[in-house]
Structures are given as C-alpha cells and as structure tokens.
C-alpha positions in Angstrom: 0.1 30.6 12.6 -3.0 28.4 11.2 -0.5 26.3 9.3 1.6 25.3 12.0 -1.3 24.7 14.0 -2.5 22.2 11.3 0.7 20.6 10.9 0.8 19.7 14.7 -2.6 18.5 14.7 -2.1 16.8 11.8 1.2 15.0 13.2 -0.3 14.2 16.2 -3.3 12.5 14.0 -0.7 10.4 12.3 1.5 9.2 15.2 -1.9 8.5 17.8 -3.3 6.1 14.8 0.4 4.5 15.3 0.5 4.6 18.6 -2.8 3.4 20.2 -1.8 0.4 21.6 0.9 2.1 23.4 -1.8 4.2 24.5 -4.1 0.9 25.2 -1.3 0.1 27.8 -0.1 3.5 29.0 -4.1 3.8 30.2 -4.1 0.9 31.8 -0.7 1.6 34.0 -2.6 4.6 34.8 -5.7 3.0 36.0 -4.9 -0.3 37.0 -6.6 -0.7 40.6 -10.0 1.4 39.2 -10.0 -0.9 36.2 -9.3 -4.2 38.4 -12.2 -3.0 40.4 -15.0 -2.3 38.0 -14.0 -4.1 34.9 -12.3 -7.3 35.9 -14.1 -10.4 34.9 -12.5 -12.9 37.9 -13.2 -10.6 40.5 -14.6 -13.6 42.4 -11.1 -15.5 41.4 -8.9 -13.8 43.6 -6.6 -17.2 42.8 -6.1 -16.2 39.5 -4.2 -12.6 40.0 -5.8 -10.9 37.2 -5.8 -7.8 38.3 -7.4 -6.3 35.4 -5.5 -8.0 32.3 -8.4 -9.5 31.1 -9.8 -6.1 30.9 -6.1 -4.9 29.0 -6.6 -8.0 26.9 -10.0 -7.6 25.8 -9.1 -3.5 25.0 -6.1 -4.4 23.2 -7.7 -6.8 21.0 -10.5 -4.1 20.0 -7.6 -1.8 19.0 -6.0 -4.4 17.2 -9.5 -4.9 15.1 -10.4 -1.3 14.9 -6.5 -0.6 12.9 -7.5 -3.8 10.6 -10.9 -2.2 10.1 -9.4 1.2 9.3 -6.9 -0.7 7.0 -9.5 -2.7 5.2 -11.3 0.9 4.4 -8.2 2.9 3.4 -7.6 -0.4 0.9 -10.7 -0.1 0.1 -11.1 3.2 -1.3 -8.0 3.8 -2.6 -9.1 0.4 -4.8 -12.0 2.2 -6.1 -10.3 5.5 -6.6 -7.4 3.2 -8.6 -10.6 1.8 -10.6 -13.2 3.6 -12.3 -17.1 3.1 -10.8 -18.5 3.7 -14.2 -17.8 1.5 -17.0 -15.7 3.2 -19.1 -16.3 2.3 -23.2 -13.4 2.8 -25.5 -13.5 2.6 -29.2 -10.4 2.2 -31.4 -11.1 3.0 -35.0 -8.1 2.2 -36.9 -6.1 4.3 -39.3 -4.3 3.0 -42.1 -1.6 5.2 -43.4 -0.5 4.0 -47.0 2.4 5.1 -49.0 3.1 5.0 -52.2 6.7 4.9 -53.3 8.0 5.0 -56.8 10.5 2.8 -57.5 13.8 3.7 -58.1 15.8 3.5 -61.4 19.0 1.9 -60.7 21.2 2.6 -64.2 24.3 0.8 -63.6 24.3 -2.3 -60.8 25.9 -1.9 -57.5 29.5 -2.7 -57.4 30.2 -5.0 -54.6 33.5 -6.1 -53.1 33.3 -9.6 -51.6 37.0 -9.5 -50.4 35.7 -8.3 -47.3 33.5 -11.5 -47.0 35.7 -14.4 -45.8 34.9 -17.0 -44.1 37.2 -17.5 -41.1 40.4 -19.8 -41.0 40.7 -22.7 -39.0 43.8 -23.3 -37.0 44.7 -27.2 -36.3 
C-alpha cells in the first residue's frame, strides 16, 4: 500500500516538474478576469486588450527561469558527485619483473625449405 502510494507521488513529482508551464496556462484560463483585475499592468490602457497576458507573460517567464535554475543545480551536483571534492593523491611505484632465460642449445641447424618462398610472376 505505502509503495504504490510513493510511486504515485513520485510520478506525479516527475510529470508536474514537466508540466508547469502547462500548468502556468491552465491557471490562467481559470482565472483570467480575477487576474485581469488585480494583476494587470495596463489596466489604465483599456486600448491595448491585455486582459491579463502581461501577467501570463511575466509568470511564464519565472517558470521558464526557475526549470533553468533547477537544471543548472541538478548539473551541478551531479558534476561534483562525478568529481571528487578532496584531492585525491595517487602513487605509482613501479615493478619490474625480470626473467632470466637460458638460452637454448640448438645441435643441428633448422632445415628450411625456400620453395615455398617465390616471388610472384608477372603476366605481360
């Protein structure tokens, strides 16, 4: 029961980040005449036939900032999670491995059959 709750509210998290312009606008449909009223900048500009979308433009344009901000921070910390706050030393020593081989007694040379060795024919 406590995990599907979770889930939901976690899915609803996710797509409400997504969505908050949509939710910027839905608002605003809502509320149009209250927010022409109150919030309106060229109330005494009835010329201009505002009706409030200076108010929508000024709202959307603080979403827009606040999703840059939030991407600037999620950048931003999964940059210092990717690198490490503390310098981090690291010493190499290095290890030499030598061998020592004997060398081998060859008693009778290598037979070698250079008919395999040709150089190719040319056709003219």
């Amino acid at each position: 029961m406590y995990k599907r709750l979770t889930v939901i509210l976690l899915l609803i998290s996710l797509v409400g980040s997504n969505l908050s312009t949509y939710f910027v606008y839905a608002g605003f449909e809502v509320n149009q005449k209250q927010l022409a009223e109150k919030f309106c900048v060229n109330k005494n500009r009835p010329w201009m036939h505002c009706n409030g979308k200076c108010y929508l433009m000024k709202k959307l344009k603080q979403a827009e900032e606040k999703e840059k901000k939030q991407e600037r921070e999620s950048q931003r910390t999964a940059f210092q999670l990717a690198m490490p706050s503390s310098p981090v030393a690291y010493h190499f020593t290095p290890v030499l491995f030598e061998r020592h081989y004997s060398l081998a007694k060859i008693e009778s040379p290598i037979s070698c059959h250079f008919s395999i060795f040709q150089p190719p024919k040319q056709t003219c």
